[in-house]
C-alpha positions as CSV (number, residue, x, y, z in Angstrom):
1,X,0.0,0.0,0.0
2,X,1.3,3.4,-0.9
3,X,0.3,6.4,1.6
4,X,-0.8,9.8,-0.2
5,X,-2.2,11.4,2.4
6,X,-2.9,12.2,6.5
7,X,-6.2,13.7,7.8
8,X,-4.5,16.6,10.1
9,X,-8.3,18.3,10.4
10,X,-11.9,19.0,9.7
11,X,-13.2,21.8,7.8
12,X,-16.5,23.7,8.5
13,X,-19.5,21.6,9.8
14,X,-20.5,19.3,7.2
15,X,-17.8,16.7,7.2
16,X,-15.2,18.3,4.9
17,X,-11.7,16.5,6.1
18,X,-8.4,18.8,5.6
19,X,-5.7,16.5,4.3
20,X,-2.1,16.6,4.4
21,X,-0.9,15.1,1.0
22,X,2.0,13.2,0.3
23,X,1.2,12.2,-2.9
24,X,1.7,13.7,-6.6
25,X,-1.4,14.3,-8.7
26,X,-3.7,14.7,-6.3
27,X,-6.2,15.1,-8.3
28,X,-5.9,11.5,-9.6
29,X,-5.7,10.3,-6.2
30,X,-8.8,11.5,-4.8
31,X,-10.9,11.5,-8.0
32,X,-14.9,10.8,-6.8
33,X,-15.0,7.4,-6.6
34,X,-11.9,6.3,-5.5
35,X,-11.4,4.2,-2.5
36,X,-8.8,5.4,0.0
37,X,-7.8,2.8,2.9
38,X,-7.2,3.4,6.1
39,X,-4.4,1.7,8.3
40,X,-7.3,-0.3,9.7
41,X,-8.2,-2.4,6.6
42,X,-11.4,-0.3,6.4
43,X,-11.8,2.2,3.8
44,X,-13.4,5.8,2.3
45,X,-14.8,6.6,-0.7
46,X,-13.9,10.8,-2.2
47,X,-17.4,12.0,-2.7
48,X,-15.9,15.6,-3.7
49,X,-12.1,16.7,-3.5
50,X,-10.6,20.0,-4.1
51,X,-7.1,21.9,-2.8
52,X,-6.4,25.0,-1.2
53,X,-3.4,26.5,0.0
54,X,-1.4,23.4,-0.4
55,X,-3.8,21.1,1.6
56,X,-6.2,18.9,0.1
57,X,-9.7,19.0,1.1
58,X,-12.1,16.3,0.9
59,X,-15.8,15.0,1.4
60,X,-16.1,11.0,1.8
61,X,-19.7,9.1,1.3
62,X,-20.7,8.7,4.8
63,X,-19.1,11.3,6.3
64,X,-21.0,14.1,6.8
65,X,-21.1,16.1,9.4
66,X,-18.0,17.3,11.8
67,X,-18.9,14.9,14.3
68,X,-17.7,11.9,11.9
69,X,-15.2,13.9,10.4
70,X,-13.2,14.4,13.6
71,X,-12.8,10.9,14.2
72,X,-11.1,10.7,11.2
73,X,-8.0,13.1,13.0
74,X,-4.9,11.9,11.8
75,X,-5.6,8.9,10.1
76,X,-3.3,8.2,7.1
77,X,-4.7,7.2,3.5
78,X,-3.7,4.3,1.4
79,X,-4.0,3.5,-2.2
80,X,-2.8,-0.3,-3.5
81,X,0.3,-0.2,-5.4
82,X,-1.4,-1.6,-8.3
83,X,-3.7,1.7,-8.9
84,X,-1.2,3.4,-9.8
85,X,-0.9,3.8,-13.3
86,X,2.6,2.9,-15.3
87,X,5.4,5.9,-15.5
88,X,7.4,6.5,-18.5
89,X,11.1,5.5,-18.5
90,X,12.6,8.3,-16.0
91,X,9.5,9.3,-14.6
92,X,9.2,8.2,-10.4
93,X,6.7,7.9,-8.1
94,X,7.4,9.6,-4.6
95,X,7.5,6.5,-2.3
96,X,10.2,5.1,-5.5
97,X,12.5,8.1,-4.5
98,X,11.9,8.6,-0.8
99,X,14.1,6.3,1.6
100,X,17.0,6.1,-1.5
101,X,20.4,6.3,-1.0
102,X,22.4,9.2,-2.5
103,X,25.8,7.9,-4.0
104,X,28.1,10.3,-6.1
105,X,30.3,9.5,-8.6
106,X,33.3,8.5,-6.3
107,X,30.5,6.1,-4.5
108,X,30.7,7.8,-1.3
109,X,27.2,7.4,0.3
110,X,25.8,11.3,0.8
111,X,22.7,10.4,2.6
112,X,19.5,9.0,1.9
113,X,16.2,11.0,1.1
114,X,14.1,12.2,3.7
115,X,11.8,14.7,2.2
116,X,11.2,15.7,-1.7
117,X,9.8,19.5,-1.9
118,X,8.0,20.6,-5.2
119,X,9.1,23.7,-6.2
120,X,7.5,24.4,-9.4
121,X,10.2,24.6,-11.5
122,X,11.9,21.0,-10.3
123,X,11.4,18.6,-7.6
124,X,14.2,19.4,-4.5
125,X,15.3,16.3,-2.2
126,X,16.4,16.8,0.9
127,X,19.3,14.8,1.6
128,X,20.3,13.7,5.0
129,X,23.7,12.3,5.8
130,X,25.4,11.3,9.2
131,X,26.6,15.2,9.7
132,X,24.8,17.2,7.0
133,X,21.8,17.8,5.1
134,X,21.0,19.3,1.9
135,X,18.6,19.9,-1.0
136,X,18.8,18.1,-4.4
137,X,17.5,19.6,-7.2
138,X,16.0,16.6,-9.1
139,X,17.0,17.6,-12.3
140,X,19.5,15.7,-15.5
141,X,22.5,18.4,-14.7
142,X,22.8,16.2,-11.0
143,X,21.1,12.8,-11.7
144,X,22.9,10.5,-13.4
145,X,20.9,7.6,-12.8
146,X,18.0,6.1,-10.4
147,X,17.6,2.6,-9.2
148,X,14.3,2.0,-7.8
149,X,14.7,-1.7,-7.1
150,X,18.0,-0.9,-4.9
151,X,16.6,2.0,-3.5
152,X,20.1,4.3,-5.0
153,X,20.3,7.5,-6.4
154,X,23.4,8.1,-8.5
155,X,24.9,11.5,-8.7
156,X,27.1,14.1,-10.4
157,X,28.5,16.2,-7.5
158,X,29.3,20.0,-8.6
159,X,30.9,22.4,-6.7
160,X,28.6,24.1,-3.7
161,X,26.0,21.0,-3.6
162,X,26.5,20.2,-0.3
């Protein structure tokens, strides 16, 4: 199961749940009639979804009223792995990056990903190593090559990276 998102709060009084995403195309994710799980086995279906401000927010059938919605509180949302739809060749899904291992060309280990920031020009990593931390842009000038099944990152170190 792949999480995209946690329930942090509800949102007026008619059962509107405000959602923190971790997820790319949102949109996709909590299209109406998709079913979300919860860590439970049970699960939600998106009756209406929209985003504001970052945050997604999101009716489910059955929920409706703030009552319901609050004992939803920070409950996470799953999708199955096999929703997802296939990527093109250099194309990754968030949970493929996240938890990698950054290696440059000399193979010294840099860190592993603990965070990936969009931007809007570029996806940003952060990197977190033994004694430092830094942001990756995700972009072909640095990434030389990403293996998903080993969970490594190859890189081309320049000058001020890190």
């Amino acid at each position: 199961m792949i999480k995209v998102g946690t329930i942090i709060n509800t949102h007026a009084l008619k059962g509107e749940c405000k959602i923190y995403l971790v997820t790319d195309e949102a949109f996709d994710r909590f299209k109406t009639g998709n079913r979300l799980y919860l860590s439970d086995g049970s699960s939600l279906v998106v009756k209406k979804f929209r985003m504001q401000k970052g945050f997604g927010y999101c009716f489910f059938e059955g929920i409706d009223s703030i009552e319901k919605a609050e004992q939803l509180k920070t409950k996470d949302l799953w999708i199955h792995k096999e929703d997802l739809p296939e990527l093109d060749d250099d194309t990754f899904y968030y949970h493929e990056l996240m938890d990698c291992t950054v290696v440059n060309e000399a193979n010294k280990n840099l860190g592993k990903v603990v965070d990936i920031l969009e931007t809007g020009a570029n996806l940003v990593l952060r990197i977190k190593g033994k004694d430092t931390s830094f942001l990756l842009p995700f972009v072909q000038a640095f990434i030389l090559d990403v293996d998903t099944k080993e969970k490594v990152i190859y890189i081309k170190e320049m000058e001020g990276l890190r």
